[in-house]
C-alpha positions as CSV (number, residue, x, y, z in Angstrom):
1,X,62.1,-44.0,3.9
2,X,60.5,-46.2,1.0
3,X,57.2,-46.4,0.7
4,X,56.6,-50.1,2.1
5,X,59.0,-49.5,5.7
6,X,57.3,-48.4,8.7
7,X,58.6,-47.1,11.5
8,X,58.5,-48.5,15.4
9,X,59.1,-45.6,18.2
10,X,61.4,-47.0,20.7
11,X,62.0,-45.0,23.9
12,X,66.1,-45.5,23.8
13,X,67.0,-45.7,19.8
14,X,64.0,-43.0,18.3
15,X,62.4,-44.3,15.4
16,X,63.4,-47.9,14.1
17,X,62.3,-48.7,10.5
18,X,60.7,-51.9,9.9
19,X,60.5,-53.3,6.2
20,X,57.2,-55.2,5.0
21,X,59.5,-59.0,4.7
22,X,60.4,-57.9,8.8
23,X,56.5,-57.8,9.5
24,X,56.5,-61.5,8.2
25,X,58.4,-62.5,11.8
26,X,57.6,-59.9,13.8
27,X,53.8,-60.4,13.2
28,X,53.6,-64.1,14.4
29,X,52.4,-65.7,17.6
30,X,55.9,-67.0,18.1
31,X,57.8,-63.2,18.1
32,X,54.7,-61.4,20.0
33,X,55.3,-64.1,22.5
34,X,58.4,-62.1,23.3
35,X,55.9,-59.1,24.6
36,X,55.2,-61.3,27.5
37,X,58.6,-62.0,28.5
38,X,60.9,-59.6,30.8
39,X,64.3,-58.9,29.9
40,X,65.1,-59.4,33.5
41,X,63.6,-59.4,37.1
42,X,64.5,-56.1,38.9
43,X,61.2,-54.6,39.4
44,X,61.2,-55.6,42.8
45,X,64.0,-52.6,42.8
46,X,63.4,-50.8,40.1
47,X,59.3,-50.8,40.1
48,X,59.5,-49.2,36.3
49,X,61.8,-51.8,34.4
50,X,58.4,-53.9,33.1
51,X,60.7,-54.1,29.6
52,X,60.0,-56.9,27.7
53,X,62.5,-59.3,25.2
54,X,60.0,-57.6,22.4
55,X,61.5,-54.2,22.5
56,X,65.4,-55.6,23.3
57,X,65.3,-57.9,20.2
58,X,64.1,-54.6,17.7
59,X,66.6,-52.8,19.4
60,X,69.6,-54.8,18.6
61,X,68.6,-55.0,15.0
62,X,67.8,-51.6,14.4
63,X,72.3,-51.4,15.9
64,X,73.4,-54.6,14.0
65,X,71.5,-52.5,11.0
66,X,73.6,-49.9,11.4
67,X,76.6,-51.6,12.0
68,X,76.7,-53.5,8.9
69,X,75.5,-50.3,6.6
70,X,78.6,-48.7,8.4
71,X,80.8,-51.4,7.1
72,X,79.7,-51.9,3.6
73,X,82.3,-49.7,1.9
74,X,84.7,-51.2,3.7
75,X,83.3,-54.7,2.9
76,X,83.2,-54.1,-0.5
77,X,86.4,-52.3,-1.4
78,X,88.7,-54.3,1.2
79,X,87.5,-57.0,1.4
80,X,86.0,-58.5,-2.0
81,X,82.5,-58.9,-0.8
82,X,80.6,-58.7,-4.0
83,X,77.1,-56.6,-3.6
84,X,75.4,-60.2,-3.8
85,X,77.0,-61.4,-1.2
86,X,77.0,-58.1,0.7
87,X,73.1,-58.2,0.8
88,X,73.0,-61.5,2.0
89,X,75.2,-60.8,4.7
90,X,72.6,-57.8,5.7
91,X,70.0,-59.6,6.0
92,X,71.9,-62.5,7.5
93,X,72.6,-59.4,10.2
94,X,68.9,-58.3,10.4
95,X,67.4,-61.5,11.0
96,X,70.0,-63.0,13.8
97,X,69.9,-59.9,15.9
98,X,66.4,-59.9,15.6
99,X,65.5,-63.7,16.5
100,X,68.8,-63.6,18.7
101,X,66.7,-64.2,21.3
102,X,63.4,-66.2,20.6
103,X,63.8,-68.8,22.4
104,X,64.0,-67.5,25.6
105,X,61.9,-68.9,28.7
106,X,59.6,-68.0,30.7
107,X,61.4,-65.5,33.2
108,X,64.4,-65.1,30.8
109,X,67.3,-66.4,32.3
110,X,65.9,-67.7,35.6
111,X,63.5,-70.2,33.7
112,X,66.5,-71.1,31.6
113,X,68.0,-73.1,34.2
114,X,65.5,-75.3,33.8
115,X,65.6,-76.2,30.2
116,X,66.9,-79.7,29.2
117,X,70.1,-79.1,26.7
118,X,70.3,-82.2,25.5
119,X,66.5,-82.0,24.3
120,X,67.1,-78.8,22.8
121,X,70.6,-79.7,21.1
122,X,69.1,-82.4,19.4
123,X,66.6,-80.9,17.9
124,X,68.7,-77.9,16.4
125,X,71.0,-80.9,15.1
126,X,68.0,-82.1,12.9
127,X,67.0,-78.7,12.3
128,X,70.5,-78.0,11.0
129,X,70.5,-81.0,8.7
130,X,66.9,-80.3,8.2
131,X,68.3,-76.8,6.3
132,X,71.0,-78.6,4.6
133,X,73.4,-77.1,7.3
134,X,76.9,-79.8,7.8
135,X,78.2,-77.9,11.2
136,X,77.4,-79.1,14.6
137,X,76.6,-76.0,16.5
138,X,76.2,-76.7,20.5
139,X,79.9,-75.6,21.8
140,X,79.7,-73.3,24.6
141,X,76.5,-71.9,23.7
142,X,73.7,-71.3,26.2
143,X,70.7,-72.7,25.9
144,X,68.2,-70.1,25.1
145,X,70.3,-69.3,22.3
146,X,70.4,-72.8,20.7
147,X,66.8,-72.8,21.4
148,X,65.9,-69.5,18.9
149,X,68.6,-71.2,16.7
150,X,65.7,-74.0,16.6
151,X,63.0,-72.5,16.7
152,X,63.9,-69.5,14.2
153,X,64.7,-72.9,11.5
154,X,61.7,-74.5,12.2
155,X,59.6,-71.3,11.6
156,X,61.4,-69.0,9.5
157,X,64.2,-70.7,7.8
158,X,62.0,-71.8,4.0
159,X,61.3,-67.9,4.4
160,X,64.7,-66.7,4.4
161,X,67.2,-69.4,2.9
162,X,66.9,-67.8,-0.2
163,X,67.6,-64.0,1.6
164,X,70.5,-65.3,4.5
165,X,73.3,-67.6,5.3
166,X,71.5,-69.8,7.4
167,X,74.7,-70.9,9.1
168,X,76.2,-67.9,9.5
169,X,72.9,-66.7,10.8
170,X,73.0,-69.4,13.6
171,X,76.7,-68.9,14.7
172,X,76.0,-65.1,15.2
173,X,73.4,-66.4,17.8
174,X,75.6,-68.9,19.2
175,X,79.0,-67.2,18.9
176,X,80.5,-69.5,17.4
177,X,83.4,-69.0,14.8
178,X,83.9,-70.6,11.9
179,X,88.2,-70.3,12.7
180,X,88.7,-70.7,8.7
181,X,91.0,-69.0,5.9
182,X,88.2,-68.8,4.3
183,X,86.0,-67.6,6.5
184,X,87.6,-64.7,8.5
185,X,84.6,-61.8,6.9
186,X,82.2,-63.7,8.7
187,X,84.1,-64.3,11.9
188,X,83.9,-60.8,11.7
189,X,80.3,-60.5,11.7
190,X,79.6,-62.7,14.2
191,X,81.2,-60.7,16.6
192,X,78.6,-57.5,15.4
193,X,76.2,-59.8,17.6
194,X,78.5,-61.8,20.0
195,X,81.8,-60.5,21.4
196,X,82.5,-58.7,24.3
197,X,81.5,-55.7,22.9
198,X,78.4,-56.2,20.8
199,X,74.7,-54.6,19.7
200,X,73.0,-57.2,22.0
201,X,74.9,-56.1,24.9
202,X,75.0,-52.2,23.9
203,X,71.0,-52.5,23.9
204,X,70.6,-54.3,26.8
205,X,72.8,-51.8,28.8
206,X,71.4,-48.6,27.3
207,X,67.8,-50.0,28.0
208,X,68.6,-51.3,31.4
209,X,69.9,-48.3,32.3
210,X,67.5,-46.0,31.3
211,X,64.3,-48.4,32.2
212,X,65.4,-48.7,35.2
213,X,66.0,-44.9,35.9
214,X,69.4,-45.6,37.3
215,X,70.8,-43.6,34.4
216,X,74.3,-45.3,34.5
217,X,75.2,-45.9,30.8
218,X,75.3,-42.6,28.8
219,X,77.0,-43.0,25.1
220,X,77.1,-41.6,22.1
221,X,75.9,-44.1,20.2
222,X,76.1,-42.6,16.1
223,X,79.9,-41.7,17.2
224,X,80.8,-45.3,18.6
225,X,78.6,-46.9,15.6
226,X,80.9,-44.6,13.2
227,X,84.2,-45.6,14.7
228,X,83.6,-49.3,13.8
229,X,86.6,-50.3,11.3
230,X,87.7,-54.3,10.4
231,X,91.4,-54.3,10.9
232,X,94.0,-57.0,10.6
233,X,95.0,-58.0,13.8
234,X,98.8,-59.7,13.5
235,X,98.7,-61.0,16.8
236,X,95.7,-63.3,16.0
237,X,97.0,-63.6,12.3
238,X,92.9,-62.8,11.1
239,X,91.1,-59.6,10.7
240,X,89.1,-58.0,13.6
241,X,86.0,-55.8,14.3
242,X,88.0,-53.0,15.8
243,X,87.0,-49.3,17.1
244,X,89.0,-46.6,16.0
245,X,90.9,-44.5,18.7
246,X,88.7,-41.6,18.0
247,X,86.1,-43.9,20.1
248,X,88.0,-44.2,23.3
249,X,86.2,-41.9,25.6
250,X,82.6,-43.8,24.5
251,X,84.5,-47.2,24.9
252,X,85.5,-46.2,28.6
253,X,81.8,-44.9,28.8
254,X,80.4,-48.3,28.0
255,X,82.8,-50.3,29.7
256,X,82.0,-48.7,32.9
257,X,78.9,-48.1,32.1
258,X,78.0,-51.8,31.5
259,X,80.6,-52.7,34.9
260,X,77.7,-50.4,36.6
261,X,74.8,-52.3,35.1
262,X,76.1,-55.5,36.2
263,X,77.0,-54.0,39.8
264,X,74.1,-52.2,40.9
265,X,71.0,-53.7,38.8
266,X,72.2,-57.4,38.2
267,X,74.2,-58.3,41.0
268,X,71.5,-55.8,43.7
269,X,71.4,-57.8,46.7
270,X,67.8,-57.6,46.1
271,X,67.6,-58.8,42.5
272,X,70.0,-61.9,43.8
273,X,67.4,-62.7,46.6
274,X,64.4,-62.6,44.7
275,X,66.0,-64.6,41.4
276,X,67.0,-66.8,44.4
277,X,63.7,-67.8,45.7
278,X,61.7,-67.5,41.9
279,X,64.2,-70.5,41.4
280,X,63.8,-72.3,44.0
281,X,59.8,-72.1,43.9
282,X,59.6,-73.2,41.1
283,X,61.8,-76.0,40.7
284,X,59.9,-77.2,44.5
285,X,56.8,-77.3,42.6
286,X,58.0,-78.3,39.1
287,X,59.6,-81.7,41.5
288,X,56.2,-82.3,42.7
289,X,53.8,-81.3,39.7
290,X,56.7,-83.3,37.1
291,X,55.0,-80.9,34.7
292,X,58.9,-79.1,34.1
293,X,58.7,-80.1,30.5
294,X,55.4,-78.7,29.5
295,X,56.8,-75.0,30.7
296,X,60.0,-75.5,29.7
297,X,60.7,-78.1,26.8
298,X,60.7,-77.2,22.9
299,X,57.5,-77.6,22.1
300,X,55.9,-75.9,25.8
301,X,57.9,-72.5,23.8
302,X,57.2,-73.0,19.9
303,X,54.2,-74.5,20.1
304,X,52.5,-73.4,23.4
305,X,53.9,-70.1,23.3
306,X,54.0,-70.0,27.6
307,X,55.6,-67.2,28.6
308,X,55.7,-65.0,32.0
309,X,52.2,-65.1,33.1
310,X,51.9,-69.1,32.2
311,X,54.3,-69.7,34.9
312,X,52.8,-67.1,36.9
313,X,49.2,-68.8,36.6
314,X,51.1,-72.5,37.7
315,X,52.8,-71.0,40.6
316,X,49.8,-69.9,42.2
317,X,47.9,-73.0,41.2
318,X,50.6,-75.3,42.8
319,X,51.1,-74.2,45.5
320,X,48.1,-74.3,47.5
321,X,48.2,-76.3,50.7
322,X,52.4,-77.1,50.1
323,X,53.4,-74.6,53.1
324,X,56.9,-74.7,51.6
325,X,55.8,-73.1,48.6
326,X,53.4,-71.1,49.7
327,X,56.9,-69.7,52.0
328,X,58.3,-69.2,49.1
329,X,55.7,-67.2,47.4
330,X,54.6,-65.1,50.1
331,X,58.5,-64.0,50.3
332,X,58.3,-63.0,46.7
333,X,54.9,-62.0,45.6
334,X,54.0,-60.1,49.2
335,X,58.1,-59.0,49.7
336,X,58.8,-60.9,52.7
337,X,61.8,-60.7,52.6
338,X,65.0,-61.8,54.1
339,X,67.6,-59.0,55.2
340,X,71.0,-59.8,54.0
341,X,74.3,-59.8,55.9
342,X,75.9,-57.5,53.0
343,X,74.5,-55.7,50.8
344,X,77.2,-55.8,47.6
345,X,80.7,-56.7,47.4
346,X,82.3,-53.8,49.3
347,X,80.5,-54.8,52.4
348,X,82.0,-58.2,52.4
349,X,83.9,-58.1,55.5
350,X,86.6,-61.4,54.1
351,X,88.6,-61.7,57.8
352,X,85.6,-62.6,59.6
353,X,84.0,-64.8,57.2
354,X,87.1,-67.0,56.1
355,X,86.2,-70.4,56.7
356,X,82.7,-69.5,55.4
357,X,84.1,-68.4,51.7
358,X,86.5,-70.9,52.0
359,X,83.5,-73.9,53.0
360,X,81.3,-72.3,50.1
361,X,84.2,-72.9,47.4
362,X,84.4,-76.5,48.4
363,X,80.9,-77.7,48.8
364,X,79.0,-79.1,45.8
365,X,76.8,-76.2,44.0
366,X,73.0,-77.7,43.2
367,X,71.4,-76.3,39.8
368,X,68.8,-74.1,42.2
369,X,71.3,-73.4,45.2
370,X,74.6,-74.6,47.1
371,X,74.8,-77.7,49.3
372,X,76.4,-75.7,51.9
373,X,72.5,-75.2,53.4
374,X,72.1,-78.3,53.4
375,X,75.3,-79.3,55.9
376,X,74.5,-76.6,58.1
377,X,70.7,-77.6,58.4
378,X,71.9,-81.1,59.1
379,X,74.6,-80.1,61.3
380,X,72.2,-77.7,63.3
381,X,69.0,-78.7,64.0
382,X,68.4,-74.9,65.3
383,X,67.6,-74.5,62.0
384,X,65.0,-75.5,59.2
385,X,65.0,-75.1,55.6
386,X,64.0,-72.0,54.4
387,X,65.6,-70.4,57.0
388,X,68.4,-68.6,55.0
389,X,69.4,-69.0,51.9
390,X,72.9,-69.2,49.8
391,X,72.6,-67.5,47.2
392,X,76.0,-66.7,44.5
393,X,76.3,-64.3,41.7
394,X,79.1,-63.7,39.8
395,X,81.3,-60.3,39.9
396,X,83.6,-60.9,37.4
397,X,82.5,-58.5,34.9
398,X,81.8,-55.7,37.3
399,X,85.1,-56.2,39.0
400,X,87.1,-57.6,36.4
401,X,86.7,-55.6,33.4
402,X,90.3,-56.2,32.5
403,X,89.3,-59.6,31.5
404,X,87.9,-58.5,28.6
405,X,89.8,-60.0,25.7
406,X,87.6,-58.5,22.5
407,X,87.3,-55.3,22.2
408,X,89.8,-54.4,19.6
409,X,90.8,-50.5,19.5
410,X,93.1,-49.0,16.5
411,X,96.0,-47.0,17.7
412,X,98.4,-45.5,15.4
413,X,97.1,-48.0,12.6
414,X,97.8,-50.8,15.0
415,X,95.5,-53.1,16.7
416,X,95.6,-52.7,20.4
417,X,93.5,-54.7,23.3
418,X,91.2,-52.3,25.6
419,X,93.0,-54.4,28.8
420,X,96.4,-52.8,27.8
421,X,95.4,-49.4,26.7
422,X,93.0,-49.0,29.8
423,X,95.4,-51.4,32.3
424,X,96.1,-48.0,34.4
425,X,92.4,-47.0,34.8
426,X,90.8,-49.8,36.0
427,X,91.9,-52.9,38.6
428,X,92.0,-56.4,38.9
429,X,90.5,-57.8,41.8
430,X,90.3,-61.8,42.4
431,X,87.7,-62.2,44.6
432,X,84.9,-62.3,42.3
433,X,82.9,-65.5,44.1
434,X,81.4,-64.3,46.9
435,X,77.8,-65.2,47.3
436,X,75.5,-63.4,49.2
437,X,72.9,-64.8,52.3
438,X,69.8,-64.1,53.2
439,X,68.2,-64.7,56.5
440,X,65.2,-64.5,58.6
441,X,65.6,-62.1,61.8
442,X,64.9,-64.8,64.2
443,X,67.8,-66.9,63.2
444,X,70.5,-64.1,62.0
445,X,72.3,-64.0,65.4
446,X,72.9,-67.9,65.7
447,X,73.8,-68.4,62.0
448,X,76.7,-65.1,62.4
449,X,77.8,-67.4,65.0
450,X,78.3,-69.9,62.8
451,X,79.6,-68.6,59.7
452,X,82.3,-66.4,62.1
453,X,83.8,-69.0,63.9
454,X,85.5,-72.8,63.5
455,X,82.3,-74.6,63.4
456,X,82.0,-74.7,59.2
457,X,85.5,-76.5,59.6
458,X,83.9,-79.7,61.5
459,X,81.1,-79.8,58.2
């Protein structure tokens, strides 16, 4: 290593080497911030996954670094990037996967729900323009990533416009393509960070994994690294970032692997309960305190740095004397809590609980729960709210994997789609909506009575 790189010891990748221009982001108040935010919320099931956004976002750099020093020949020689260019694209590389994911909220993705998008779209507009950037870049993208698109301009971007593409570097965050002649390299490398098979989500399922101590997700990652190759794919009439078949058994690893990430860590019936009453706590007291925008807007994350134990500090503040909250908290904080009427999808007994799916599917969802509650509190005054709760997750991706449309595999010098090499080994299965509920003992008889008979039909 040269003289001026250090070198971070990460439990899942070994050493990762840090250059001294790194240390210029990762040493600020604004990345350290990151320390003191989860990656996700499954301790209450998995009492050792305490890892923080800190070590996930040096993670996927240290695999987007090797990814594109894997590709450089290839790059160069194929493709006509000049060594200029070439560097600039590393860097562009380094510096998305590591800010990919600075602008996260307090509790990751459960405080994202309660970020305004509009607020935070406008202000990457004049960030964008700002930085001399034309493109609008808001599309489908989710708000914690236009949010470190923001911030990482606001902070970073007179330090590195002379080192990165500035807009490339945002659509690798966002995922979003140029879809240009002249741009099909870097459509390319945006997918190294967002595709359906990418660094952020290799870390995140290797980390999960092993944090967790499930152990589900074992890969070789140097041999699936290797097997990268950019390939002309004439069905899509551009050039892809492909595998080569010599990957296949480490794609099926991942693929399951990351299927049994999403089923038995992200979608536990537990994790779904708990995510469902953090929610709804805090949006209760965020409706009464109207303080939302000091945890959750731009500046309460650039410029307040609030993180996990912020929110933490408000919740128990708030929600003294409210005995709704305090409900809530005991549920969470003291596990309280509600027994489920199945436990994951296999349990989900479809016959007997028809009209309920059915009722569930037509009734308005709210941004922190489903409406359905509401009707049957109104309908039956045998019950109160906070009684039960309705709360969904989504099993497409643990029951679906055929729906991937990405990942690109080489066979016989032709590009191939993992759903049609692998359409034999895995199966489709529709019913990927069913939410889960969550009840007090005292009321479970009378609402089975409910949710198993005609009565939802008269709602």
């Amino acid at each position: 290593m040269p003289n001026n790189t250090k070198n971070i010891r990460d439990i899942i990748h070994g050493y990762i080497p840090i250059r001294q221009q790194d240390l210029q982001i990762i040493d600020t108040d604004i990345f350290q911030r990151l320390r003191r935010i989860k990656q996700g919320y499954v301790q209450t099931v998995y009492p050792c996954a305490n890892h923080s956004r800190f070590e996930h976002s040096l993670g996927v750099m240290y695999l987007g670094t090797k990814v594109i020093e894997h590709l450089k020949d290839q790059l160069t020689t194929e493709f006509g990037v000049s060594e200029k260019r070439y560097y600039e694209l590393y860097n562009t590389v380094i510096y998305a996967c590591l800010l990919h994911d600075i602008g996260h909220a307090p509790f990751s993705h459960i405080g994202e729900k309660f970020y305004d998008k509009n607020e935070i779209t406008t202000i990457l507009s004049c960030q964008l323009k700002e930085n001399g950037i034309i493109a609008e870049l808001h599309g489908e993208a989710a708000e914690h990533e236009l949010c470190s698109c923001a911030i990482a301009l606001e902070y970073f971007g007179e330090m590195l416009k002379d080192q990165i593409d500035l807009e490339l570097f945002c659509r690798m965050i966002t995922g979003e393509a140029y879809n240009k002649k002249d741009k099909r390299v870097e459509d390319v490398i945006i997918s190294i960070l967002n595709s359906d098979f990418d660094v952020d989500k290799l870390d995140y399922c290797l980390r999960d994994s092993f944090m967790t101590g499930a152990k589900i997700v074992v890969l070789d990652v140097d041999r699936l690294i290797s097997s990268f190759i950019i390939k002309d794919d004439k069905s899509e009439g551009r050039p892809v970032l492909a595998f080569s078949s010599k990957s296949l058994s480490t794609i099926s690893n991942f693929v399951y692997g990351r299927e049994a990430v999403y089923m038995w860590i992200v979608s536990h019936h537990i994790t779904i309960f708990t995510d469902c009453i953090f929610i709804r706590l805090i949006n209760h007291l965020m409706e009464i305190t109207q303080k939302q925008n000091e945890y959750f807007g731009y500046d309460a994350i650039c410029k307040d740095l609030k993180d996990d134990y912020d929110l933490i500090s408000f919740i128990r503040h708030y929600k003294k004397g409210d005995a709704y909250a305090e409900h809530l908290y005991n549920q969470l904080f003291n596990r309280d809590y509600y027994k489920a009427l199945w436990k994951n999808y296999y349990e989900y007994p479809s016959t007997e609980y028809h009209s309920y799916l059915s009722m569930v599917s037509r009734t308005k969802k709210t941004k922190y729960g489903n409406g359905l509650e509401d009707l049957i509190i109104k309908k039956y005054p045998i019950f109160s709210k906070g009684d039960f709760y309705i709360a969904s997750t989504d099993y497409t991706k643990p029951l679906a994997p055929l729906q991937v449309k990405d990942i690109s595999i080489v066979i016989n010098g032709k590009v191939e789609k993992f759903e049609k090499i692998f359409a034999k080994t895995f199966t489709k299965d529709s019913k990927t909506d069913i939410p889960f509920i969550f009840v007090k003992d005292s009321k479970r008889s009378e609402l089975l009575d409910i949710l198993t008979s005609d009565k939802l039909a008269d709602l």
